[in-house]
C-alpha positions in Angstrom: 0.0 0.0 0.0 1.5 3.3 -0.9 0.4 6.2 1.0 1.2 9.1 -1.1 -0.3 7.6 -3.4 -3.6 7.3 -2.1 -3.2 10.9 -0.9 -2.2 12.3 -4.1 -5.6 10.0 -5.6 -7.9 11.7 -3.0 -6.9 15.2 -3.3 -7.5 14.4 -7.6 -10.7 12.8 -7.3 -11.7 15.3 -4.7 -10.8 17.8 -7.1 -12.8 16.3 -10.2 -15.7 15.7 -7.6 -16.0 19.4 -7.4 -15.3 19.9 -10.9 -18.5 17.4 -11.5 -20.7 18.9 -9.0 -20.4 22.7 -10.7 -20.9 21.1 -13.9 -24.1 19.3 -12.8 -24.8 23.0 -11.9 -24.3 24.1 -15.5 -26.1 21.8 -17.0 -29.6 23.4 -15.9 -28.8 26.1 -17.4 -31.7 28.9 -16.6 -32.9 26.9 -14.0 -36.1 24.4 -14.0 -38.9 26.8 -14.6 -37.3 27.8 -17.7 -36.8 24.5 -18.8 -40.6 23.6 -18.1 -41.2 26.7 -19.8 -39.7 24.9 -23.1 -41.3 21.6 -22.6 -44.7 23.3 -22.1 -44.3 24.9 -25.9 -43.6 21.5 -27.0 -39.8 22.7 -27.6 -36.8 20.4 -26.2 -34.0 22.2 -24.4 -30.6 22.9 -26.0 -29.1 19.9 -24.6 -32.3 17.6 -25.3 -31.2 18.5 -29.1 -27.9 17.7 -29.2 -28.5 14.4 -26.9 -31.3 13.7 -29.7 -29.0 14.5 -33.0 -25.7 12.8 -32.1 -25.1 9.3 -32.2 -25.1 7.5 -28.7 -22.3 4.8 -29.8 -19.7 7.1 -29.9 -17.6 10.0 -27.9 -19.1 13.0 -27.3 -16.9 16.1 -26.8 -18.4 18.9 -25.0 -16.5 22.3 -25.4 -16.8 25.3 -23.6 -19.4 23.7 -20.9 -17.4 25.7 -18.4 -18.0 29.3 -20.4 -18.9 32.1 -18.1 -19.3 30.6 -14.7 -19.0 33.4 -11.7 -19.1 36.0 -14.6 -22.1 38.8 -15.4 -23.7 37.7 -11.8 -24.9 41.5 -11.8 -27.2 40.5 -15.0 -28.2 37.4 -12.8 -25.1 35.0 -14.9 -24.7 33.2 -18.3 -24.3 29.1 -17.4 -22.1 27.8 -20.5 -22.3 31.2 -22.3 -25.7 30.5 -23.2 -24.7 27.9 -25.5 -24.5 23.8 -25.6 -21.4 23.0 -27.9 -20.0 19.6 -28.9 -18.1 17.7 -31.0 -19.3 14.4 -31.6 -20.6 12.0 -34.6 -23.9 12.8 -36.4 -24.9 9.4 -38.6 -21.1 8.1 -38.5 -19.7 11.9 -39.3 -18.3 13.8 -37.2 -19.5 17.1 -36.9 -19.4 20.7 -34.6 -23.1 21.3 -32.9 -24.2 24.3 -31.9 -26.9 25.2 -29.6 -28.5 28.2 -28.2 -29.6 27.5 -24.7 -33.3 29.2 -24.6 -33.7 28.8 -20.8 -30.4 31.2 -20.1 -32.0 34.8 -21.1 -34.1 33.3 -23.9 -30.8 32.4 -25.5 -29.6 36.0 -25.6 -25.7 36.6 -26.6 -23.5 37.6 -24.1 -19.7 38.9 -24.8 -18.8 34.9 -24.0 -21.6 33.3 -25.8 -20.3 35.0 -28.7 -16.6 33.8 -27.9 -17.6 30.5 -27.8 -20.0 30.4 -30.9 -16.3 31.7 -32.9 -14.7 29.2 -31.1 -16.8 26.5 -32.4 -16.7 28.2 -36.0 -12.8 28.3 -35.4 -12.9 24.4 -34.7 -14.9 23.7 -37.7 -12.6 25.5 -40.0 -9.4 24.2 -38.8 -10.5 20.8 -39.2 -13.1 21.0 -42.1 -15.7 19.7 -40.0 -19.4 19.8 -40.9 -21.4 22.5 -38.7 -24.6 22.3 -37.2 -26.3 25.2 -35.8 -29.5 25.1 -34.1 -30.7 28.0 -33.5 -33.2 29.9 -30.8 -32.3 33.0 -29.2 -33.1 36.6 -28.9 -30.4 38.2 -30.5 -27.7 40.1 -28.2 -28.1 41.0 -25.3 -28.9 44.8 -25.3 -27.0 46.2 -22.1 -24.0 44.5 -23.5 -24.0 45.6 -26.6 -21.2 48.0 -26.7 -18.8 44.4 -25.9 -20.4 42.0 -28.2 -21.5 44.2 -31.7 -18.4 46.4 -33.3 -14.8 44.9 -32.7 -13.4 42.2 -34.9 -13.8 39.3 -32.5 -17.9 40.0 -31.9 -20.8 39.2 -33.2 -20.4 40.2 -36.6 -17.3 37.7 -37.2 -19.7 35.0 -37.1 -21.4 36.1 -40.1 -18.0 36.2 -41.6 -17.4 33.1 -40.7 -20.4 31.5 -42.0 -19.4 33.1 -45.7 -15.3 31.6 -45.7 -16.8 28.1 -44.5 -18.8 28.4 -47.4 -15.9 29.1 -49.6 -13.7 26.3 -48.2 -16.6 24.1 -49.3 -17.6 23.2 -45.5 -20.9 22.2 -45.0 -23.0 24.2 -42.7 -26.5 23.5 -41.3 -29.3 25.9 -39.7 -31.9 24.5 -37.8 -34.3 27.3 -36.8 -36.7 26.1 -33.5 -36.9 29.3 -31.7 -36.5 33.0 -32.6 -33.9 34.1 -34.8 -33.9 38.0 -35.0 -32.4 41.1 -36.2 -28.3 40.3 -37.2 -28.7 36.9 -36.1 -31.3 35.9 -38.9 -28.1 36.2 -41.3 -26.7 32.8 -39.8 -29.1 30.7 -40.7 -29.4 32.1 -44.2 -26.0 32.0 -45.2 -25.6 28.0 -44.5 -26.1 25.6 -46.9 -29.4 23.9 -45.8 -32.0 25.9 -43.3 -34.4 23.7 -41.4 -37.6 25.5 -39.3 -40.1 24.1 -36.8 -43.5 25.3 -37.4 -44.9 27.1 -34.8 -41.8 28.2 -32.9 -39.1 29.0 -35.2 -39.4 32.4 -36.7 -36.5 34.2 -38.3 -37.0 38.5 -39.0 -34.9 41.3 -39.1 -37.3 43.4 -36.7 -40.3 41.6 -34.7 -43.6 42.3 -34.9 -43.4 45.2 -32.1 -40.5 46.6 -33.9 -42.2 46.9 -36.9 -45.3 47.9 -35.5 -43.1 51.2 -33.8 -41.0 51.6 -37.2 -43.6 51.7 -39.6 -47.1 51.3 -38.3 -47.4 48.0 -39.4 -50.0 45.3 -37.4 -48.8 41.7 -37.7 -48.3 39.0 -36.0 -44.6 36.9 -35.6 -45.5 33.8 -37.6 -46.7 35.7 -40.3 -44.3 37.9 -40.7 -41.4 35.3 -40.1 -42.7 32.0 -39.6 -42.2 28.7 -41.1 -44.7 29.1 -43.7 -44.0 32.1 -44.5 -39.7 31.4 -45.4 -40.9 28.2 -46.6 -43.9 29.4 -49.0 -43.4 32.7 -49.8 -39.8 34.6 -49.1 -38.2 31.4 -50.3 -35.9 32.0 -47.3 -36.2 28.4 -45.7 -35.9 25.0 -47.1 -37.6 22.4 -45.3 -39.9 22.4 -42.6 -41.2 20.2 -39.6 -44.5 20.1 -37.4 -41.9 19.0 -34.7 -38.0 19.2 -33.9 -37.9 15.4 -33.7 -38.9 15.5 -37.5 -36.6 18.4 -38.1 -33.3 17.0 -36.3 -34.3 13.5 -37.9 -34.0 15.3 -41.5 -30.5 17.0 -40.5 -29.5 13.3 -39.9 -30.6 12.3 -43.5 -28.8 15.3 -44.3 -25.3 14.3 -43.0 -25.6 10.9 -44.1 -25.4 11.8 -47.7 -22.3 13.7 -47.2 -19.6 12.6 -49.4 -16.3 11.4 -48.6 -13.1 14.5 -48.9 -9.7 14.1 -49.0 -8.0 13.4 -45.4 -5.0 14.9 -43.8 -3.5 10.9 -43.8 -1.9 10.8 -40.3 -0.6 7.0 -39.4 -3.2 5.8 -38.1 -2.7 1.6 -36.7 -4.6 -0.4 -34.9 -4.8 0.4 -31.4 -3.2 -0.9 -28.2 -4.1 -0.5 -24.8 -1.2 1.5 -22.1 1.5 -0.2 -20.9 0.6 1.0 -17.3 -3.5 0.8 -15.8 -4.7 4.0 -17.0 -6.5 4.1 -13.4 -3.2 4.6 -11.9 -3.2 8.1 -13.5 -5.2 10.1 -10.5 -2.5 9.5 -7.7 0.7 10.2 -9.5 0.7 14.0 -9.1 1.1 15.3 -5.4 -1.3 17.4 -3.2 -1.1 21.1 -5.0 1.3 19.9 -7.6 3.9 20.5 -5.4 6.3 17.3 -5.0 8.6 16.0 -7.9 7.1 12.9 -9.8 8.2 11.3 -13.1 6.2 12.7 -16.2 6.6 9.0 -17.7 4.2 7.5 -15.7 1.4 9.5 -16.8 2.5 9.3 -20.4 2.5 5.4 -19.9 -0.6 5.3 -18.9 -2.0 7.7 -21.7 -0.1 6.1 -24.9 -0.6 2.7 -27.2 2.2 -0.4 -25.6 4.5 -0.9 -28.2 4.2 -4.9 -27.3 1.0 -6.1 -25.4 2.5 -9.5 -24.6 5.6 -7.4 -22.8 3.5 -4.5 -21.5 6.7 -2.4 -22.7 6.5 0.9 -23.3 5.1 2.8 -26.5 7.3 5.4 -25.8 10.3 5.9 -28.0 12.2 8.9 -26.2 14.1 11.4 -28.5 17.5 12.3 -27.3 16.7 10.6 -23.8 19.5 11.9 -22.1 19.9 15.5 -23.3 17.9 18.1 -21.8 16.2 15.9 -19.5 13.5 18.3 -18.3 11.7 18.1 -21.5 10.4 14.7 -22.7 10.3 14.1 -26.5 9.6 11.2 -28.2 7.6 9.4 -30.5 4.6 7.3 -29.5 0.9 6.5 -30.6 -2.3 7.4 -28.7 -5.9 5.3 -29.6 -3.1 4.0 -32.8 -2.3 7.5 -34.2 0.8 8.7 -34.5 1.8 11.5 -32.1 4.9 13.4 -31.2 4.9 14.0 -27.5 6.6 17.4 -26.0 6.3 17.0 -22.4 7.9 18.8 -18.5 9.5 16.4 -16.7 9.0 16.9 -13.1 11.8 14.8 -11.2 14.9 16.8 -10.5 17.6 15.3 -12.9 21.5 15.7 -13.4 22.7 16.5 -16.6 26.3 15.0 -18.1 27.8 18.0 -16.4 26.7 16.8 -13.2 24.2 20.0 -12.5 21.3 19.7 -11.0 18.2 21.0 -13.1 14.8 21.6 -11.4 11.9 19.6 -12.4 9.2 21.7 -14.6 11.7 24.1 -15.1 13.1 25.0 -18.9 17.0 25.2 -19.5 19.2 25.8 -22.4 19.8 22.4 -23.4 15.9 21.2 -23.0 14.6 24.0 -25.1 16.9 23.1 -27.8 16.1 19.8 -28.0 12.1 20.4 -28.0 13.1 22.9 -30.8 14.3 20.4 -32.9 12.2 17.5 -31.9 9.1 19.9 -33.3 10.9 20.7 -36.3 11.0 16.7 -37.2 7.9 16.3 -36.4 6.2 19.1 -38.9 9.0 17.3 -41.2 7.2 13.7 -40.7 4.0 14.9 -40.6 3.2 13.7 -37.3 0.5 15.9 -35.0 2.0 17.0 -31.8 1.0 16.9 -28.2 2.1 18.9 -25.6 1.6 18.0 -21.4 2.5 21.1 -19.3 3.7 21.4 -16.0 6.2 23.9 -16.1 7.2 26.9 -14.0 9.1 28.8 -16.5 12.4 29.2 -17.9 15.5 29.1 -15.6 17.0 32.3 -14.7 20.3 33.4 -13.1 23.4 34.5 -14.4 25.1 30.8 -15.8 21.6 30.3 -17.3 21.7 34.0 -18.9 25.0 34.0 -20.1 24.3 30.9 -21.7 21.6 32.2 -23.9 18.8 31.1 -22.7 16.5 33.9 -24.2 18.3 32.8 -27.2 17.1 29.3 -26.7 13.8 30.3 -25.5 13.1 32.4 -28.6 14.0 29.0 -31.0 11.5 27.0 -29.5 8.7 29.7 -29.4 9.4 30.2 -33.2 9.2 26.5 -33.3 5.9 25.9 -31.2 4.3 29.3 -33.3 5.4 28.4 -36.9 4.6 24.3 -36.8 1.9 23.5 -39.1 0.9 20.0 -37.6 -1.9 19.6 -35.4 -1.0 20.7 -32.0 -3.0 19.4 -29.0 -2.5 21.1 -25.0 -2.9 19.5 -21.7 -2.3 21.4 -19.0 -1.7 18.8 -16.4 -0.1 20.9 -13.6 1.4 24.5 -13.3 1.2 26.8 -16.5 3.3 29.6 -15.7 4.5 32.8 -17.7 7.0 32.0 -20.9 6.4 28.2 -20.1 2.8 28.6 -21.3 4.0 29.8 -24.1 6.8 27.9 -25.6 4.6 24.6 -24.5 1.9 25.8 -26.6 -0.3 28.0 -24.8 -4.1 29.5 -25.8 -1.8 32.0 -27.7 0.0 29.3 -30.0 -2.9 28.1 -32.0 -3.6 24.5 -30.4 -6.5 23.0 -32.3 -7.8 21.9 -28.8 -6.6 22.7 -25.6 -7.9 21.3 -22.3 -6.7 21.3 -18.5 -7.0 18.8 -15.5 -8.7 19.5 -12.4 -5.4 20.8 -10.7 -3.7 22.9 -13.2 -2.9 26.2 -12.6 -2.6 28.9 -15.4 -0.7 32.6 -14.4 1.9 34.8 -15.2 3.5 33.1 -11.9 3.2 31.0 -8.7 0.5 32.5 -6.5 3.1 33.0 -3.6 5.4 34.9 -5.5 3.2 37.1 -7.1 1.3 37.8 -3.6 4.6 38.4 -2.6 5.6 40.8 -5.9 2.2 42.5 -4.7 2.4 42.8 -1.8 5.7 44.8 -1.6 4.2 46.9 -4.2 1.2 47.9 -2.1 3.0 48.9 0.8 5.6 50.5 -0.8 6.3 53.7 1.0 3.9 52.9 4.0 4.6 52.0 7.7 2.0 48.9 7.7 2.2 46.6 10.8 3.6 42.7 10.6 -0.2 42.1 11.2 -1.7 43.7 8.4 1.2 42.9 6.1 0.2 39.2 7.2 -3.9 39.9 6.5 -3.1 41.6 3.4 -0.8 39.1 2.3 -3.4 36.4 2.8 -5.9 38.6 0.8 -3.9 39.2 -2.4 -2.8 35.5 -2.5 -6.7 34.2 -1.9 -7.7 36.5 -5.0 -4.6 35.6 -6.9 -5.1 31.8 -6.4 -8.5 32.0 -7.6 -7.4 33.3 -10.4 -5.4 30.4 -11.3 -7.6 27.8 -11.4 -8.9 26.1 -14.6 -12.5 27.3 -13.8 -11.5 30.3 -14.0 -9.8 30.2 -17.3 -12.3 27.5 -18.8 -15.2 30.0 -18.1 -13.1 32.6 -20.2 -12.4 30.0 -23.1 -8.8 30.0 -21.9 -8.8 26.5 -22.4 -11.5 24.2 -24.2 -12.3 22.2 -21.1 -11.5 20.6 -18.0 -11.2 17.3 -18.1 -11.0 13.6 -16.0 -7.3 12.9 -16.3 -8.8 9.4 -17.3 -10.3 10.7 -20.5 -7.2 11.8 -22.5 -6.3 9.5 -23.9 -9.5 9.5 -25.6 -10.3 13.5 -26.4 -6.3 13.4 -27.9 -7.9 10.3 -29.6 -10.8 12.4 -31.1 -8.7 15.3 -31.8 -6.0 13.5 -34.4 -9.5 12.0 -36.0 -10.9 16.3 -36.0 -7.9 17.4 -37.3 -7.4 14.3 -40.3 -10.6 16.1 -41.9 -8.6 18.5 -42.8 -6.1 18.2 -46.0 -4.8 21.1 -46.1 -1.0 21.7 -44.2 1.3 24.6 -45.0 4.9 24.5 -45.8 6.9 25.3 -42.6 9.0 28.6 -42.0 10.8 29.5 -39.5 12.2 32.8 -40.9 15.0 34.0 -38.9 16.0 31.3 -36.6 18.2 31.7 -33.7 20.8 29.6 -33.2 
C-alpha cells in the first residue's frame, strides 16, 4: 500500500468531484422553470437537441461547458455562455453542434456566448468539420451591446465566418426552432441547408413590435417570419417540420449523404491498450502539484504499448538523455501517430553533473524540444504537448548561456509548426512556459486542462509576494496587516489560477477527467485528419 499515493488520488478525485458537481450546476442552465417553460411549448432544451441528433455509440466532446461561470452575476449569470457546444458524430460523421440554450436569457448573446459560438466556427474551419447550428435566441443581449457588436472578435465575425466556411466548401447546417432575429437571422441564411419548426421557429430582421413602432405596421410573428411564410413565400427556408424530432431527424438524412473529402493521412494503426493501468493516472501527481514525480508515468498510462505480450512501453524517447526536463519522443495514442513534448518533473542531473529543477526550462531542454518539433512538422506527425512547467531558468550561468536565445528558438518553433498541436495542461502553466509549451496564444487545435492545473503569469506565492511589496511600498504597515493583506492578495490571486477560472473565459476548451485523455487526444487527431490542407513550414529568422 502506498500512502502518497492514495493521498495524491484523493486530493485528484476530490478535485474532479468538485469539478463534477459545478458542472451538474451548468447543466440546468436557466434553471427548471425555464426548462418547463420549453417543454410546455412542446420545444426540447438545447441539450435535449444535441443528446437527440448525435449518435449514442460514440464520444461525445463537450466544449466550452465551463463558459462564463461566476461571470455577469450582476445580469443574474450566463451558465455555459448560453450555448451547448460539442463535437461528436452525427450518422457516422463527425461534426461541430451548436446550440443556443433558450432557458439562459431566452438564448440571448452575451460577450462569451459569442466567444464560444467563434470558437466553435474556429474548430470547424481548422478541421473542415461539418457544422450544425441550431438555433433559438433573442439576439444580443442589449445592455452589452457595446462588448459584443463592433470589434473584430464579436458578433459580426460569425457572419463572416459563416461566408469563408462556405468558400472552403464546408458544410454548414441551420436549424431554426426558436426566434432568430435582427443580425442573427443572417446565420441561418447563409448555411447551406435551413431547417424551421412550425410554430416556434421564426426568423426576421425586426419583430412584430419593432415593426409595429418603425412603420405602423399590425402583424403577427409567424406571419411575418414563420415557417410558412420562409418556406412558402420569401423562399428563405428550405424544409420544414410540425416537430423538432422531424426536423433533427432530417438534419441526420442530411449528414448521411455527405460525401467522402480528401483526409490529412496521419498514421493511423490499430490500437493498443497503455502499458501502465490508465487508473493509476489520478495519484501520480502530489497534493497542490507541489512534490517531484516522473512525467513518464502518466504518459505510460496515456499512450498505445509498443508490445501487449511485454507490456513495454510505446514510448520511444528522442534524445533521452539530453535536456532531461523536457520529454520528446515518438509514441501513438488510440493507434495514431503522435509526437509528445512533455515537462518532466523529477529533478535530474545533466552529463555535467548539475542539477536542473523539475518543470523548469533550461538551455539544453529548449533546444532539443526545438528540434524534436521541427522533425515532427518534417514527418508529418501531430503534436502533443503535457504542461507542468514553472518557466524558464533564470540566473546569471543560465543568462550567459543564452537562454532567451534558446527560449526564442523554440517559441518560433511551437508558433510556426503547421501540424496539429494538441494542449494538456496537467499541472502549473506559468508565464514563458505557457507559451513555448503551446499556450491559448500558439494556436492549439484543442486545448484542455485537468482539475489541478494552474494557469498565471507566476506561482501565487510569489506574485502575492511581488504584490504585496508593491502595495506597501512607501507605507509604515504593521507585521499584522502585512500578514492579512498578504493572505488577501494570494486568496484572490489563487483563484485566479484555477482552470475554472480560465475554462469560463475559453482560456482553455475544457477541463477534463485525467482518465479521458487519452481518448479527447484520440478524437482530436481524428478532427484534425478532416482537414487536408497543411502549410509549408518557416521558420524565418531562426536563432541559433
Amino acid at each position: 500500500m502506498n500512502i502518497e499515493q492514495n493521498r495524491n488520488e484523493d486530493w485528484m478525485k476530490r478535485l474532479l468531484s468538485e469539478i463534477r458537481q459545478q458542472y451538474e450546476k451548468i447543466k440546468a442552465g436557466g434553471g427548471k422553470k425555464n426548462i418547463d417553460k420549453q417543454h410546455e411549448r412542446n420545444k426540447m432544451t438545447a441539450r435535449e437537441r444535441v443528446q437527440y441528433l448525435v449518435d449514442k455509440n460514440k464520444p461525445v466532446v463537450e466544449i466550452g461547458a465551463f463558459a462564463g461561470l461566476d461571470m455577469y452575476e450582476e445580469q443574474g449569470g450566463c451558465p455555459s455562455g448560453g450555448t451547448v457546444a460539442v463535437m461528436a458524430y452525427v450518422n457516422d460523421r463527425q461534426c461541430v453542434v451548436v446550440a443556443n440554450d433558450q432557458t439562459v436569457k431566452a438564448g440571448a448573446w452575451f460577450p462569451i456566448a459569442c466567444k464560444k459560438n467563434l470558437r466553435m466556427q474556429e474548430i470547424a474551419m481548422e478541421n473542415h468539420l461539418p457544422i450544425i447550428y441550431l438555433v433559438d435566441s433573442a439576439g444580443v443581449f442589449l445592455p452589452m451591446q457595446d462588448e459584443i457588436f463592433p470589434d473584430k472578435e464579436h458578433f459580426g465575425r460569425i457572419f463572416r465566418n459563416n461566408a469563408r466556411m462556405s468558400a472552403m466548401g464546408i458544410t454548414q447546417i441551420a436549424a431554426v426552432m426558436g426566434a432568430c432575429v435582427a443580425g442573427g437571422a443572417y446565420l441561418p441564411i447563409m448555411s447551406d441547408e435551413t431547417l424551421m419548426v412550425e410554430g416556434n421557429g421564426s426568423i426576421f430582421l425586426a419583430g412584430a413590435y419593432l415593426v409595429k413602432a418603425a412603420i405602423g405596421e399590425d402583424i403577427d410573428n409567424e406571419t411575418l417570419g414563420g415557417a410558412v411564410t420562409h418556406t412558402e413565400i420569401s423562399g428563405i427556408a428550405d424544409y420544414k417540420f410540425k416537430t423538432e424530432q422531424e426536423c433533427l431527424d432530417e438534419i441526420k438524412k442530411i449528414i448521411g449523404k455527405l460525401g467522402d473529402k480528401p483526409k490529412a493521412g496521419f498514421n493511423r494503426i490499430d490500437p493498443a491498450a497503455p502499458a501502465k493501468d490508465p487508473l493509476g493516472i489520478y495519484g501520480i501527481m502530489s497534493v497542490s502539484n507541489g512534490k517531484p514525480y516522473d512525467m513518464l508515468d502518466i504518459i505510460d498510462r496515456i499512450v498505445d504499448a509498443d508490445d501487449t505480450d511485454t507490456k513495454r512501453s510505446g514510448f520511444a524517447q528522442f534524445k533521452k538523455d539530453y535536456g532531461k526536463t523536457i520529454l520528446c519522443g515518438y509514441a501513438r495514442i488510440d493507434g495514431w501517430a503522435v509526437g509528445i513534448v512533455a515537462n518532466q518533473r523529477l529533478i535530474v542531473k545533466n552529463k555535467r553533473g548539475e542539477m536542473q529543477l523539475g518543470g523548469v526550462i533550461y538551455n539544453d531542454s529548449a533546444d532539443k524540444a526545438a528540434r524534436f518539433i521541427l522533425n515532427c512538422n518534417q514527418k508529418k506527425i501531430p503534436l502533443l504537448f503535457l504542461q507542468d512547467v514553472t518557466g524558464f531558468m533564470v540566473g546569471s550561468r543560465s543568462e550567459h548561456a543564452g537562454i532567451i536565445k534558446d527560449g526564442a528558438k523554440l517559441v518560433n518553433a511551437v508558433a510556426n509548426s503547421v501540424v496539429p498541436k494538441i494542449t494538456i495542461i496537467i499541472g502549473n502553466s506559468y508565464g514563458a512556459g505557457n507559451y513555448a509549451m503551446c499556450g491559448k496564444a500558439y494556436d492549439p487545435r484543442f486545448i484542455y486542462a485537468w482539475p489541478g492545473a494552474k494557469i498565471a503569469v507566476m506561482g501565487g506565492e510569489q506574485a502575492a509576494k511581488t504584490l504585496l511589496q508593491i502595495q506597501v511600498a512607501g507605507k509604515e504597515v504593521s507585521a499584522d496587516e502585512q500578514n492579512h493583506l498578504l493572505d488577501t492578495i494570494k486568496a484572490r490571486y489563487e483563484k485566479q489560477t484555477t482552470p475554472q477560472y480560465a475554462a469560463a473565459r475559453l482560456w482553455v476548451d475544457d477541463i477534463i477527467d485525467p482518465i479521458n485523455t487519452r481518448m479527447l487526444v484520440s478524437e482530436a487527431i481524428a478532427a484534425a485528419n478532416h482537414n487536408p490542407h497543411t502549410e509549408e513550414m518557416k521558420t524565418g529568422v531562426f536563432q541559433v
